[in-house]
DOKEDO-142953 format. One record per residue: residue in three letters; x negated, y negated, z of N, C-alpha, C in turn. Coordinates in pm, whole numbers, plus 50000, padded with zeros to 5 digits. Example, Ala and Ser with C-alpha at 12.3 -4.5 7.8 and 13.67 -1.06 7.14 Angstrom:
% DOKEDO-142953
ala486815056950780487705045050780486805033050780 ser487155022550708486335010650714487104999750787 
This chain:
% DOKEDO-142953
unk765771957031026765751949931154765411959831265 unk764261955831339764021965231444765321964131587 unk765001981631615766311981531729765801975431839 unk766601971631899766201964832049766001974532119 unk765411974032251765211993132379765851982532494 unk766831994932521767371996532636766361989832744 unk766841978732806765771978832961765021993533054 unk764091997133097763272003933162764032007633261 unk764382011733318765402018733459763802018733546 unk764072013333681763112016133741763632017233906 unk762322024533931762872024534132761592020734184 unk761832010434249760552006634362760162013534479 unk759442022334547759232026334643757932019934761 unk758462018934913757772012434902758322004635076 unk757402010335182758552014835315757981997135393 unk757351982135321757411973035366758481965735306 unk759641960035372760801955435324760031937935161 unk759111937335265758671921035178757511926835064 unk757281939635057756691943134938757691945634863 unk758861955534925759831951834834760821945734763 unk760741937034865761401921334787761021914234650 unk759371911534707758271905534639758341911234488 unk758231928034481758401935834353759591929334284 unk760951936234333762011926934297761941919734260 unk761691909534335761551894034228760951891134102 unk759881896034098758671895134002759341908633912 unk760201915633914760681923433760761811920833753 unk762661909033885763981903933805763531896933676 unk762461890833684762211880933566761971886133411 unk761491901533432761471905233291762811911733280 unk763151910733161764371916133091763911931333061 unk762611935233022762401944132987762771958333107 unk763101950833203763201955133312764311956533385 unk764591971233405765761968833553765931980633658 unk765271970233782765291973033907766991980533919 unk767281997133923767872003333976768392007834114 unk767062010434180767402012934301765872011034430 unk765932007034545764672009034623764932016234717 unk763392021134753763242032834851762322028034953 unk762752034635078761612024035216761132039335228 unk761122048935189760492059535243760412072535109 unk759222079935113758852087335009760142102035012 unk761202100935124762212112335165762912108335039 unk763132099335045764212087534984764042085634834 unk762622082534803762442081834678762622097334590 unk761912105734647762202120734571763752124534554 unk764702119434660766282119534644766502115234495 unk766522101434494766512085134444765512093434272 unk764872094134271763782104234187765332115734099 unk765492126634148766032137634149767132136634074 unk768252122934123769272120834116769642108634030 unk768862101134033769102088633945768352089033814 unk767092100133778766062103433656766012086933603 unk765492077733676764332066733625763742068333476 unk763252056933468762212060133351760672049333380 unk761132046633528759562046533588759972041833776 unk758552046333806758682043533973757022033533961 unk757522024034045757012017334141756542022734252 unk755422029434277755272037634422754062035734492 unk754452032134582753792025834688752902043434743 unk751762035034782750672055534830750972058134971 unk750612047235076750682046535176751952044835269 unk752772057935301753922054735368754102066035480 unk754672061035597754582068935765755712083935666 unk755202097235714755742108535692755422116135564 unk755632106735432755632108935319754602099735213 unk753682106435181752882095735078753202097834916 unk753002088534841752662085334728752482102834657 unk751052108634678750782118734621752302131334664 unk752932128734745753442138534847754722139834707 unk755172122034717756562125334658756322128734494 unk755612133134451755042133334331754902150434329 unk754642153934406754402167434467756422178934452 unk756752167234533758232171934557759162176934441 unk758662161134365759702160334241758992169034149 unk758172172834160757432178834028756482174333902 unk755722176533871755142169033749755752169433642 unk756292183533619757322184333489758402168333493 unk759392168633608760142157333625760102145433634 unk758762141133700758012131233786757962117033646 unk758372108033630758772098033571757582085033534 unk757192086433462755332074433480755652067533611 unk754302069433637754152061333811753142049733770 unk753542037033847752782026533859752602027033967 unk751672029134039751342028034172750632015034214 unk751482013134363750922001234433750581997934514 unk749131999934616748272002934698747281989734730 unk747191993134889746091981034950744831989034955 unk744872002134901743382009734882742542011034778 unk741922006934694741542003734560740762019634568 unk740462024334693739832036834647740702049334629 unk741572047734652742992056134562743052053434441 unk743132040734391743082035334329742392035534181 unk740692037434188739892035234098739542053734108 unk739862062534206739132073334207739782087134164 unk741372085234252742442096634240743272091234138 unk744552076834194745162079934097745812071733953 unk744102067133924744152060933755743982073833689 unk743822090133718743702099533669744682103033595 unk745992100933675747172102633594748322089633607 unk748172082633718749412068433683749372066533561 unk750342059833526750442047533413749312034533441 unk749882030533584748722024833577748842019433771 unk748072013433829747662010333954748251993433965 unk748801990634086748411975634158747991975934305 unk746821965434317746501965434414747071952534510 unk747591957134606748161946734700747451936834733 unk747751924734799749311917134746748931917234594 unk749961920434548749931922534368749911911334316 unk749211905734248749411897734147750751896134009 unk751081889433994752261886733918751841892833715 unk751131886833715750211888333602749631904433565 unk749301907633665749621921633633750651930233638 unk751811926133689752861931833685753691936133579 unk753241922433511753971919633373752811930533270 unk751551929133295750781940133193751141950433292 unk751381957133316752121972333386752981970433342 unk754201968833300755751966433229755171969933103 unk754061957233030754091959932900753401974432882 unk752141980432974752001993332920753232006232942 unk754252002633009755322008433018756402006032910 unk756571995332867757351994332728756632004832627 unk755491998832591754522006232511754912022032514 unk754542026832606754662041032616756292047832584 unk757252036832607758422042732593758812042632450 unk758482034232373758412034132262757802046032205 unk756722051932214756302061632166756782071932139 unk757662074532265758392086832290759722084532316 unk760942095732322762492097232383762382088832503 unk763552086632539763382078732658763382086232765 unk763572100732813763242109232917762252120532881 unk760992119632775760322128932708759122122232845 unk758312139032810757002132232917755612135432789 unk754302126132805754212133032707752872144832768 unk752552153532691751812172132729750792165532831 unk750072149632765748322149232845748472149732968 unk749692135932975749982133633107750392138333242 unk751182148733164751782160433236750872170533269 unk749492172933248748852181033215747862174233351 unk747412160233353746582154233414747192150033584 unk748842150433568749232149833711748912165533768 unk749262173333660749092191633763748172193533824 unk746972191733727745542191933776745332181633870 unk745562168833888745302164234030746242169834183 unk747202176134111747752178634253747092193234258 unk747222202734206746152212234169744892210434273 unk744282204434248742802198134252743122192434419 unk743902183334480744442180834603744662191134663 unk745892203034620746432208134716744932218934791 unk743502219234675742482225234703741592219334821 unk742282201934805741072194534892739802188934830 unk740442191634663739292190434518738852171334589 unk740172166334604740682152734566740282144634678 unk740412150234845739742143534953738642138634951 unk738782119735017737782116335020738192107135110 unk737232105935221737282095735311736722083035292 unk737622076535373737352061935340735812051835354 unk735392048635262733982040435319734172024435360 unk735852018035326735832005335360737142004235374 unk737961992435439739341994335438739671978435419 unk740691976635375740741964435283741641955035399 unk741291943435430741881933235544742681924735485 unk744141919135524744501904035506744241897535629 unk743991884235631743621877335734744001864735643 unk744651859035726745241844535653745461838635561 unk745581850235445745441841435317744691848435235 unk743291857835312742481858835243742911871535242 unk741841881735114741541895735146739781898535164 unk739661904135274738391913535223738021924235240 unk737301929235239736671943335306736081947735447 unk736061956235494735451962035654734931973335595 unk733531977235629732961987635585733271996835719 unk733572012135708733692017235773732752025235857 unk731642018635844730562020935961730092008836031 unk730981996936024730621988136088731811991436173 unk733071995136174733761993736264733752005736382 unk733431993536518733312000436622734182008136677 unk735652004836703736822014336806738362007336677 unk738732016936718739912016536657741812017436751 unk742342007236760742992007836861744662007936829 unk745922015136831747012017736776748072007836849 unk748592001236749749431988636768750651989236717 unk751512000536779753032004036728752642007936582 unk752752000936430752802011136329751732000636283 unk750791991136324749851989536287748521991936362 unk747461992536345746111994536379745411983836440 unk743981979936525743751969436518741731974336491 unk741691969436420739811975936388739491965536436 unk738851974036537736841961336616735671966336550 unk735901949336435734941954836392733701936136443 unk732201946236502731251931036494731951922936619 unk732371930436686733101917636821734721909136773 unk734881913636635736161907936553737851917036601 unk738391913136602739971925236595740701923736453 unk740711929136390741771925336226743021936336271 unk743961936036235745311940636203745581943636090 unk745831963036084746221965135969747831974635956 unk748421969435891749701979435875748981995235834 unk749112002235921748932016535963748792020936073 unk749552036536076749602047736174748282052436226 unk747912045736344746642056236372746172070736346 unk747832078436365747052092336295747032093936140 unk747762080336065747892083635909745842081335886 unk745572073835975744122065235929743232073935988 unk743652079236086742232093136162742062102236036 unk743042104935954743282113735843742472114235750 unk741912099035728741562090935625740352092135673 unk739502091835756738372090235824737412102335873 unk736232101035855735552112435799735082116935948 unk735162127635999735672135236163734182137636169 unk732922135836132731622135336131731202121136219 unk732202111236205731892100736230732612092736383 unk734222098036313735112087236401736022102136448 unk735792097136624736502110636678738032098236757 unk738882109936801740292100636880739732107837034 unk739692095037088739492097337240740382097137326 unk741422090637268742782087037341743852090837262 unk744962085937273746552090237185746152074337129 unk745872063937163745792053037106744872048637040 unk743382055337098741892054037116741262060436925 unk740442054436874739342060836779738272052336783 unk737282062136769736112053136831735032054336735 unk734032051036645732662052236594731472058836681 unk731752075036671730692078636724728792069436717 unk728232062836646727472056936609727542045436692 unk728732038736724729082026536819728652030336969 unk728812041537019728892048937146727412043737260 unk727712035037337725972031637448726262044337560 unk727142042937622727192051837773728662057537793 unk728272066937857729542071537984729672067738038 unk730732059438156730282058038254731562061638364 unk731032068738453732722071438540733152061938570 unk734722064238587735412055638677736462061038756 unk737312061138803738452065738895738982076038863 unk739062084638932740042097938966738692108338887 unk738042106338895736592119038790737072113238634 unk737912102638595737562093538425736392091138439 unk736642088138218735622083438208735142073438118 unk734992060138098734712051538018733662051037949 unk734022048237801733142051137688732662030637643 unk731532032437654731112017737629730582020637498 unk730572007037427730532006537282729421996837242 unk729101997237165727831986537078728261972637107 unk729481967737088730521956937112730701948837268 unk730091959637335730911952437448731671959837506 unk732811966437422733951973137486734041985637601 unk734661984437653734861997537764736682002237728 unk736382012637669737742027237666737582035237697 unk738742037337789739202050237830739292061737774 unk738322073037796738442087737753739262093437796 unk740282098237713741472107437792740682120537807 unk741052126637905740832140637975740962150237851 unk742192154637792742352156937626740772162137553 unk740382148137520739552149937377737762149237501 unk738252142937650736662149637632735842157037601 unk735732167737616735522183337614734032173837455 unk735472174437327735062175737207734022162137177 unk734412152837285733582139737182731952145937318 unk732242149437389730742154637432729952162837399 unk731122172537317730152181737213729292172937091 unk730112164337017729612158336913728552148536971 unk729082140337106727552133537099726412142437152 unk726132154437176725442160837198725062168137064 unk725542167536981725272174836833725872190436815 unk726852195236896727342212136859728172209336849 unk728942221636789729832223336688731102221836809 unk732042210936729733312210536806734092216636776 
């Protein structure tokens, strides 16, 4: 008679309260499964990580202070517990880290894959002890952080993924004109449009290739390529008009640099 396995110990990470609900719910339902503990922040999870030794994380890439790659970094690869990672960036996703996850979801997650992520996580535990890692894997997280901490692994974004009512789609990141900071979300003009995205303007300047998209303001990022005129306005400012329509304010700050770049020398 085959032995039964222990349920999966798992920790969700993962700093939107209704992503982490949503997770929750959808692995109360497998047995194979049990939700241990959640983390709203990557500080939290490497604790939660350290102290509780999981036998898988749920980890969310994108989080204010601490990312995905970061807490992976902290805990170690030797320690570091199969990661299912769960991301609204498919280019994390398909490029960095199917290199070494277990395996990827892309937001809003589908249910159906949740359950095939569990089963390639049963799978694997079976293979091995229940806290054994096995050499490849361990071998394939070093080298990507390896490979990161070089800058091997950077790559800026060419599209950024939208919800809008229901739907998802894409914004290519040379269509979008100015970029404008909305407490801990974003708002991209893109085409005369505004979309709303959960992110830190400076987590997303990060993300964005400095050839292209400079910060003109503390709030302000703009598509050099978008750029029609200068034009003064009050006190010696100066307003930056856009392909769009738009008129923003150049802070005093970053002039200097976005006049070097639209002039072509080195900022």
């Amino acid at each position: 008679m085959s032995k039964v396995m222990a349920p999966l110990r798992a920790v969700v990470v993962d700093d939107e309260k209704l992503a982490r609900n949503k997770m929750r719910r959808l692995l109360r339902a497998d047995a194979r499964i049990e939700v241990i503990a959640e983390c709203e922040s990557g500080e939290a999870a490497v604790e939660c990580i350290l102290t509780a030794d999981p036998d898988l994380v749920f980890l969310d890439v994108q989080m204010p202070g601490m990312s995905g790659f970061d807490v992976i970094a902290a805990v170690g690869a030797e320690r570091m517990p199969p990661v299912i990672f769960v991301t609204a960036y498919d280019e994390y996703a398909l490029e960095a880290f199917r290199v070494h996850a277990l395996d990827y979801l892309l937001k809003p997650v589908d249910p159906e894959l949740v359950r095939s992520s569990v089963e390639r996580a049963v799978q694997l535990a079976r293979l091995r002890s229940p806290h054994a890692r096995t050499d490849g894997l361990d071998r394939l997280i070093a080298q990507v952080l390896e490979q990161r901490s070089r800058g091997a692994v950077a790559r800026y974004l060419d599209r950024i993924m939208i919800h809008s009512r229901g739907r998802m789609f894409f914004a290519k990141t040379v269509d979008i004109d100015w970029i404008e900071a909305a407490d801990n979300y974003v708002r991209l003009h893109v085409g005369g449009q505004a979309h709303l995205v959960r992110e830190r303007i400076a987590t997303l300047e990060e993300r964005l290739d400095p050839a292209m998209f400079v910060r003109i303001h503390r709030s302000t990022i703009i598509n050099l390529d978008s750029v029609r005129e200068l034009k003064p306005w009050s006190s010696g400012e100066l307003i930056v008009v856009l392909r769009d329509g738009a008129h923003v304010k150049l802070s005093r700050t970053y002039r200097e640099r976005l006049q070097k770049l639209l002039n072509n020398e080195p900022a």
